[in-house]
C-alpha positions as CSV (number, residue, x, y, z in Angstrom):
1,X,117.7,-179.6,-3.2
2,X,120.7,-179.6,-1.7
3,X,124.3,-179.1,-2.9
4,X,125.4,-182.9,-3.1
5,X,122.0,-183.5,-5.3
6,X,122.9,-180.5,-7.7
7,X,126.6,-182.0,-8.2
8,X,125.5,-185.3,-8.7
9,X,122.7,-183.9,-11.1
10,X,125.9,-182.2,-13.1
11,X,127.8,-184.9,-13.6
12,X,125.4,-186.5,-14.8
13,X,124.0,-184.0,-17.3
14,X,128.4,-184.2,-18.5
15,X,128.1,-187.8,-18.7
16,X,125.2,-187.3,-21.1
17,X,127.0,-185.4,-23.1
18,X,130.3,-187.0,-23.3
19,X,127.9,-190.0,-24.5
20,X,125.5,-188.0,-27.0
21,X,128.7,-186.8,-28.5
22,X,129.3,-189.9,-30.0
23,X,125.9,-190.9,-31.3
24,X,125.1,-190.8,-35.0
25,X,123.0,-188.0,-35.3
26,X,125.2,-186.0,-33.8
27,X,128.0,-187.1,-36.3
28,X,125.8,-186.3,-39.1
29,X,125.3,-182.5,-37.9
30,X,128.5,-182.1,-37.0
31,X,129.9,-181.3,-40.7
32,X,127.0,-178.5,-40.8
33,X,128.6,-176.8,-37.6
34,X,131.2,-174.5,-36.9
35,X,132.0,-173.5,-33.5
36,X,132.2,-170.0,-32.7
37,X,134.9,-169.1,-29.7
38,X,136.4,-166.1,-28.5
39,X,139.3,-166.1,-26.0
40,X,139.1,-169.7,-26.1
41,X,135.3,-169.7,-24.9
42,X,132.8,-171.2,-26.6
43,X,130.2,-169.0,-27.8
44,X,127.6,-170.7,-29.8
45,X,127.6,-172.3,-33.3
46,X,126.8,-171.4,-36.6
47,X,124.8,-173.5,-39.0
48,X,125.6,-173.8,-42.9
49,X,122.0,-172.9,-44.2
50,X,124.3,-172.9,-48.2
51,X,127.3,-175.0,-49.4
52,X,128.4,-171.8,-50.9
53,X,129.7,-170.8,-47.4
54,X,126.8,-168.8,-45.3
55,X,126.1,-169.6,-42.4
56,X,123.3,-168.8,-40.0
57,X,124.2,-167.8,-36.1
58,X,122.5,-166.2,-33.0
59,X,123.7,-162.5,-32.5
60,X,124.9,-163.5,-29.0
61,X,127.1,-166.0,-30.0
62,X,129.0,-163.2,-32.4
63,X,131.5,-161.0,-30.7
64,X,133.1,-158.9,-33.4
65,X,131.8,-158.1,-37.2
66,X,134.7,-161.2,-38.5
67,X,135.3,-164.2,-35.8
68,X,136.7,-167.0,-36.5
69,X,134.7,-170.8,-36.7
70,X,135.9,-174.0,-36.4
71,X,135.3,-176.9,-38.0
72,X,136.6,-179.8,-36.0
73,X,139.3,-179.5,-33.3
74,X,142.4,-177.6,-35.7
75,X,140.4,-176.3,-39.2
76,X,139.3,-172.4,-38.7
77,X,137.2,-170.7,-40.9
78,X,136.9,-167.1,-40.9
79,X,133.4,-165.6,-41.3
80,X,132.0,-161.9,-41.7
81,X,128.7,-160.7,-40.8
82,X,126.7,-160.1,-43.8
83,X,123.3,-159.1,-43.1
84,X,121.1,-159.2,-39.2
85,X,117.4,-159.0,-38.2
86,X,117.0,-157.2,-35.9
87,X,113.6,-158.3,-35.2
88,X,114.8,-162.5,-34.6
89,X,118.4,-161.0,-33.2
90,X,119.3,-163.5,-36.1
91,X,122.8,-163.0,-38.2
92,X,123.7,-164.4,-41.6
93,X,127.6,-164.8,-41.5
94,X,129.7,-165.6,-45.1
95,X,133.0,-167.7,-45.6
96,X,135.0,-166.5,-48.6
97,X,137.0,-169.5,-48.2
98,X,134.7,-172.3,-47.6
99,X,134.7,-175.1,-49.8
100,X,131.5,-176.7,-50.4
101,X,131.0,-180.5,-49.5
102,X,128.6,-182.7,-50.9
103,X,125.5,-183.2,-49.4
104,X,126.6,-179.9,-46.8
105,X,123.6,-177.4,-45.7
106,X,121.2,-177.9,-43.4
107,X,117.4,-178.3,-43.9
108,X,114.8,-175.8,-42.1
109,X,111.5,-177.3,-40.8
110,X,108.9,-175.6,-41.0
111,X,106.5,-177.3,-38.6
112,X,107.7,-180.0,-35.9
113,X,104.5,-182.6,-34.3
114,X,104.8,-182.4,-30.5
115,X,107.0,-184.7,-28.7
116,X,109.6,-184.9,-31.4
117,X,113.1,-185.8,-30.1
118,X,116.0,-183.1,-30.4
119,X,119.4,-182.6,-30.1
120,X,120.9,-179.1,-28.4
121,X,124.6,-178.0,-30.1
122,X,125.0,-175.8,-26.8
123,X,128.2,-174.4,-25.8
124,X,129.2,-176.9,-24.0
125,X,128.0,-180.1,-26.5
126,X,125.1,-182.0,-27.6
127,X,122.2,-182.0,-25.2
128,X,118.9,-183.7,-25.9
129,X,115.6,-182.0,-25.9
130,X,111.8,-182.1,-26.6
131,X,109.4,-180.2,-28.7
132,X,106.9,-179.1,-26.8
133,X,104.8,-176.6,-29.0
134,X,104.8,-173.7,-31.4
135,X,102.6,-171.7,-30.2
136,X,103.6,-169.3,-27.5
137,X,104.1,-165.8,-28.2
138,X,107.1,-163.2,-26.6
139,X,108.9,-160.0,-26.7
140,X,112.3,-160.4,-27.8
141,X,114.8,-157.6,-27.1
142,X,115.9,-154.9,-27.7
143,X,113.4,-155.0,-30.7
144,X,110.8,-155.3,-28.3
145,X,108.1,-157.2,-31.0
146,X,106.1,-159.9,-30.9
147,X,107.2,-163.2,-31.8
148,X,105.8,-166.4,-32.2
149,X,107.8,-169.0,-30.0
150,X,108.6,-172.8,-29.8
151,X,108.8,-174.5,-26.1
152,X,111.2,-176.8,-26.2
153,X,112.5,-178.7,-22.7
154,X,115.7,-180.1,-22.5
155,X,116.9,-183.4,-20.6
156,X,119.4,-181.4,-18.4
157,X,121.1,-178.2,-18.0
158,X,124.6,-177.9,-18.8
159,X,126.3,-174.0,-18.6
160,X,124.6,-171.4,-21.1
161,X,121.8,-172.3,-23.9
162,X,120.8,-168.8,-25.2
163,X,121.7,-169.0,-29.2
164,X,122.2,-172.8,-29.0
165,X,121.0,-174.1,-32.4
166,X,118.5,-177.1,-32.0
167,X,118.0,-179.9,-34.5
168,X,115.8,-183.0,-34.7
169,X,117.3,-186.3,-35.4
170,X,117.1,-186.2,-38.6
171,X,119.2,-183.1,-39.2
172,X,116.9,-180.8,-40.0
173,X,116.9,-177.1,-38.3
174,X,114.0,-177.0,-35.9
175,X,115.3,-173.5,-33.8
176,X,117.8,-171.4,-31.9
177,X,117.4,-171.1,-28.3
178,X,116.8,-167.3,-26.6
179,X,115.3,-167.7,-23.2
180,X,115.3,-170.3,-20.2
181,X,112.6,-170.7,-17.8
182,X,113.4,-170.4,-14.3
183,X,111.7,-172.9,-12.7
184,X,111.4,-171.8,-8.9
185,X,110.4,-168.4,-10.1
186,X,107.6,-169.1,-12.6
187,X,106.3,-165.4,-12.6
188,X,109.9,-164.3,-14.8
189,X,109.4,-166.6,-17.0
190,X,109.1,-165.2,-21.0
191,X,105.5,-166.2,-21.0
192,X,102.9,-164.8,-23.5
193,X,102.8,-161.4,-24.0
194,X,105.8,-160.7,-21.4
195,X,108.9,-159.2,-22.3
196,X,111.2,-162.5,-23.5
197,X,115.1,-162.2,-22.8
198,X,117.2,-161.9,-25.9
199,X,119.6,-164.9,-25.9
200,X,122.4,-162.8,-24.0
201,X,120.4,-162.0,-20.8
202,X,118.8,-165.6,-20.6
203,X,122.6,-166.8,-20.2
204,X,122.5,-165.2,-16.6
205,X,119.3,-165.9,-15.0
206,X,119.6,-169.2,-13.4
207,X,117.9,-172.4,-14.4
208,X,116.0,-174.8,-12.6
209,X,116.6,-178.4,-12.2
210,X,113.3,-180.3,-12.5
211,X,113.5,-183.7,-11.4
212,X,116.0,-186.6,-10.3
213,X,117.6,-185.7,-14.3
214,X,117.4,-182.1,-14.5
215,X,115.3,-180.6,-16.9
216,X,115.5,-177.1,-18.2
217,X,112.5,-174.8,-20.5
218,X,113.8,-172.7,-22.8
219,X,112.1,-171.0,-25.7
220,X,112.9,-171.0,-29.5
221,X,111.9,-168.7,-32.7
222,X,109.4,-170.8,-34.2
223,X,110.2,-172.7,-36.7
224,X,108.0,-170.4,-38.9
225,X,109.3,-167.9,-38.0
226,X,113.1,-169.1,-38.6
227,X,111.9,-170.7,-41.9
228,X,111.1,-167.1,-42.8
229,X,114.3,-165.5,-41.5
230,X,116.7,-168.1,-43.5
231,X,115.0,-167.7,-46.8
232,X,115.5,-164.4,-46.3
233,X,118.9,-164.3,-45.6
234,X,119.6,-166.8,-48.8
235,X,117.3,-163.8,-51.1
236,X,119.6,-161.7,-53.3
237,X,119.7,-158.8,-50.7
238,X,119.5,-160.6,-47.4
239,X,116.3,-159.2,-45.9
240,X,113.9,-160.9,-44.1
241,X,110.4,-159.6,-44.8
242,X,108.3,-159.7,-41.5
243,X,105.1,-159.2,-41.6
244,X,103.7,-155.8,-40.7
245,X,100.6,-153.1,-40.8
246,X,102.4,-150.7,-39.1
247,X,100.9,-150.1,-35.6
248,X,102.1,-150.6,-31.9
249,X,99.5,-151.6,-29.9
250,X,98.9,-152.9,-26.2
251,X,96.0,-154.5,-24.6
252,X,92.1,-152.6,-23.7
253,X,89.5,-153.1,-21.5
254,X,88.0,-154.9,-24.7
255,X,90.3,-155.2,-27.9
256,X,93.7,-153.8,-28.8
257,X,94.5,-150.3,-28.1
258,X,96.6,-148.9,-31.2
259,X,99.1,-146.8,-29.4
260,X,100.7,-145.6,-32.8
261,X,100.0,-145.8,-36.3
262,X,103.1,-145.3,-38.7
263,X,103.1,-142.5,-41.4
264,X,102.7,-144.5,-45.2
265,X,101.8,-147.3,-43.1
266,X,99.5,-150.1,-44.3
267,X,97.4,-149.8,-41.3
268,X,97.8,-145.7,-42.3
269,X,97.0,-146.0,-45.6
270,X,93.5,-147.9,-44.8
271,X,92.6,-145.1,-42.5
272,X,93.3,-146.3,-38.7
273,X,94.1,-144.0,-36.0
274,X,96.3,-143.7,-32.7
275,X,93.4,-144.6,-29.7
276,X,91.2,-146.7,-32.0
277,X,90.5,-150.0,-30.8
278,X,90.6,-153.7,-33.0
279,X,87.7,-155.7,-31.6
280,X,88.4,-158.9,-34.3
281,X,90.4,-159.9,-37.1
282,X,89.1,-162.2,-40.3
283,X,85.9,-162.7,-38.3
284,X,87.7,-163.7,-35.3
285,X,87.2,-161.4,-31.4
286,X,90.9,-160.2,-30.9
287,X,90.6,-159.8,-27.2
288,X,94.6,-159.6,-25.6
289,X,97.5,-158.6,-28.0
290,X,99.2,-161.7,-27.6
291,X,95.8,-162.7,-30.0
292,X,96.5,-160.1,-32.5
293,X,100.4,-160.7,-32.4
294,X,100.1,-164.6,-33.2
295,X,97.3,-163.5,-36.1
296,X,99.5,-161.1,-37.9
297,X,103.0,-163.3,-37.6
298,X,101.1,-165.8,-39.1
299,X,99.9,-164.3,-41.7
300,X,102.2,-163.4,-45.1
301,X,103.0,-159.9,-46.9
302,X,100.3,-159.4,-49.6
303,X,97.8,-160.6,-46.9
304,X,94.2,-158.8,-46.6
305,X,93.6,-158.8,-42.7
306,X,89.8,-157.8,-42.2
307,X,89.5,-155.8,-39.3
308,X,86.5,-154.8,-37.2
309,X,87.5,-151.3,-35.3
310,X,86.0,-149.1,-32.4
311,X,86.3,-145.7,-32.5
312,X,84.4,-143.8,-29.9
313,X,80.8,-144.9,-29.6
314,X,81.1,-146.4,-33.2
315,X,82.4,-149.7,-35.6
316,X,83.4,-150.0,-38.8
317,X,85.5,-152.9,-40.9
318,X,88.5,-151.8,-42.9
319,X,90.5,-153.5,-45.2
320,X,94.3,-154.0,-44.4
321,X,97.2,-155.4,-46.7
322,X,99.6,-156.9,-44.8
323,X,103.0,-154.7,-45.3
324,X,106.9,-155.5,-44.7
325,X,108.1,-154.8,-41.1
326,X,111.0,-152.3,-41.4
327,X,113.0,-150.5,-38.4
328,X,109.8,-148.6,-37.5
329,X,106.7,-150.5,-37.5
């Protein structure tokens, strides 16, 4: 493509959003918004996810444990960071000095139908996008776990997108951006089971322009997942309770290899062992870990997960109750 193409392609992607920036559904998320800058850069946004003042944000759009939001052009609100997974790279951030609006706080889908229209509150303003699916699987660093993933594709690509908040046009929370594909080198992309960039790094690889209006892939927590994160966040103590047994594990020649099994583990407590192998789950062959991954995530703490496991020349089913992910496991 050459230069002239790309330029043209730019301006258009600004005249988009100069125009979405006036549309009424970006007027009605606007009031739930607060833009997060730092040496007069834009870094991200966060969301109100309570009228009480907390607010949910990406931990790439957060420079310094208190920054300053605004709402609007000349209205700054400090906010401190309260609690972070590390697991999502999410943040909960807290305004003593917010005063609640009515009708303020954003809602948090927890499933989105395919081909639903969005709205990106990038850096740079609105963008819109697509929902795509909810079912891909990456690594997100530095916490290096497994996490169920929402493809979304947006209608151009304007600056940086990692920790852009994304909303469907009625409002609702449908995900925060972490990854971008790059187009003309498919093989980096944060596919299943491949290490997925943590919002900062995505910011830096380049991304493709697909088509006369230029169309960038980036990836999401799913909205699950994020579901699971903000209800955590809004609990009396601000944890977010993965799910867990307790293992690391990578893929076998048939199964998944556990590499490690956690003292006081769940997975420890039922008896599994480093070098065992799972062969299926509830019933089901777990074949890759990227199988095994999207299994546990979706299932909920208090869960029994049946499993089927090789050891050696021999099988056996054990009985696991799904546990709380903690720093460790």
């Amino acid at each position: 493509m050459s230069f002239l193409a790309v330029s043209l392609l730019g301006l258009a992607a600004l005249d988009q959003t100069k125009a979405l920036a006036a549309d009424p559904v970006w007027e009605r998320i606007q009031p739930n918004l607060l833009r997060l800058d730092s040496g007069g850069v834009t870094l991200g946004h966060a969301v109100l996810i309570d009228p009480k003042g907390l607010f949910l944000a990406a931990r790439s759009s957060v420079s310094t444990p208190t920054i300053v939001g605004w709402a609007g052009p000349t209205r700054p609100v400090t906010l401190v960071v309260v609690a972070t997974d590390e697991t999502t790279q999410m943040l909960l951030l807290k305004s003593e000095d917010w005063v609640p609006q009515a009708n303020s706080g954003t809602r948090i889908l927890a499933q989105i139908e395919p081909g639903a229209r969005l709205i990106v509150a990038t850096p740079n303003g609105p963008v819109r996008a697509e929902f795509v699916s909810a079912d891909r699987i990456g690594v997100v660093r530095p916490s290096l776990r497994y996490t169920p993933l929402a493809e979304i594709r947006l209608e151009s690509a304007v600056g940086p997108v990692g920790g852009s908040p994304v909303f469907t046009e009625t409002g609702g929370l449908a995900g925060v951006l972490g990854a971008t594909l790059i187009g003309e080198r498919a093989s980096l992309a944060p596919s299943a089971g491949q290490p997925m960039k943590a919002a900062a790094e995505a910011d830096s690889a380049a991304t493709a322009l697909y088509g006369p209006q230029g169309m960038t892939v980036a990836y999401a927590l799913s909205p699950a997942v994020l579901q699971r994160v903000v209800l955590g966040f809004l609990s009396a103590d601000h944890k977010v309770r993965h799910p867990s047994i307790g293992v690391f594990f990578k893929a076998a020649t048939e199964g998944v290899l556990l590499e490690a099994v956690m003292p006081d583990s769940p997975a420890a407590r039922a008896g599994l062992k480093a070098g065992e192998v799972i062969v299926s789950a509830n019933g089901q062959a777990v074949r890759t870990p990227v199988e095994f991954a999207r299994l546990l995530f979706g299932s909920a703490v208090g869960d029994k997960l049946q499993l089927r496991i090789r050891s050696g020349k021999t099988e056996r089913e054990v009985e696991v109750i799904v546990g709380v992910q903690d720093s460790d496991s």
